[in-house]
C-alpha positions, 0 to 999 in steps of 0.5 A: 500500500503507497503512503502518500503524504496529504499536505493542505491548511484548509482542513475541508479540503485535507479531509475530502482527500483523505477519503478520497484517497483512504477509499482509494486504497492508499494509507495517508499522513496529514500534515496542516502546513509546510513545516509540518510536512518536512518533519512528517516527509523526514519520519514518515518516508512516504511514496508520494507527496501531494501538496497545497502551494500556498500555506501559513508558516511554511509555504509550498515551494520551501518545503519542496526544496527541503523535501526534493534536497532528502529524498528527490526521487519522491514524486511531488503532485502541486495542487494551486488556484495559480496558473501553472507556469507561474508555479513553475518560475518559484519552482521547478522541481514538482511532478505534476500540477492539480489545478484547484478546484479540482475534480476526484478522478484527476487527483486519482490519474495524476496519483497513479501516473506519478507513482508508475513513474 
């Protein structure tokens, strides 16, 4: 069973991924903010990272840096309201995007995909 580590400020969000993915048949580790998920990606070693962009204390791309520097074969899916390419002129080091809102079954194929690589 894939770990996929669940990082997202707005709890709403985080709880309809958790099912979406519990359901799904992957084991999840939440984490509420940037800070949160280094510690959680260091301890935890899990497959898959999904994570918001824009969080309190410590945001998208700084944990990124922090996580990719660790462990960069670890796939990174970015899910933002933002445009892509603007992501991407912050930081360049993410797997896939999900645009917000987002629909379940895209979140599912970006998952799926990333994780066969």
């Amino acid at each position: 069973m894939h770990k996929i580590l669940l990082v997202d400020d707005e709890y709403g969000i985080q709880a309809i991924l958790d099912t979406l993915l519990s359901d799904a048949g992957y084991r999840t580790v939440l984490a509420g903010n940037g800070k949160q998920a280094v510690e959680l990606f260091r301890t935890e070693r899990p497959d898959l990272v999904l994570m918001d962009w824009m969080m309190p204390i410590m945001d998208g791309p700084t944990a990124a840096r922090l996580m990719q520097a660790q462990r960069p074969e670890v796939p990174l899916i970015i899910m933002s309201g933002a445009h892509p390419q603007a992501l991407r002129e912050e930081y360049d080091g993410f797997t896939a995007f999900i645009a917000k809102p987002f629909r379940a079954a895209t979140v599912l194929e970006a998952i799926d995909r990333a994780l066969r690589g």
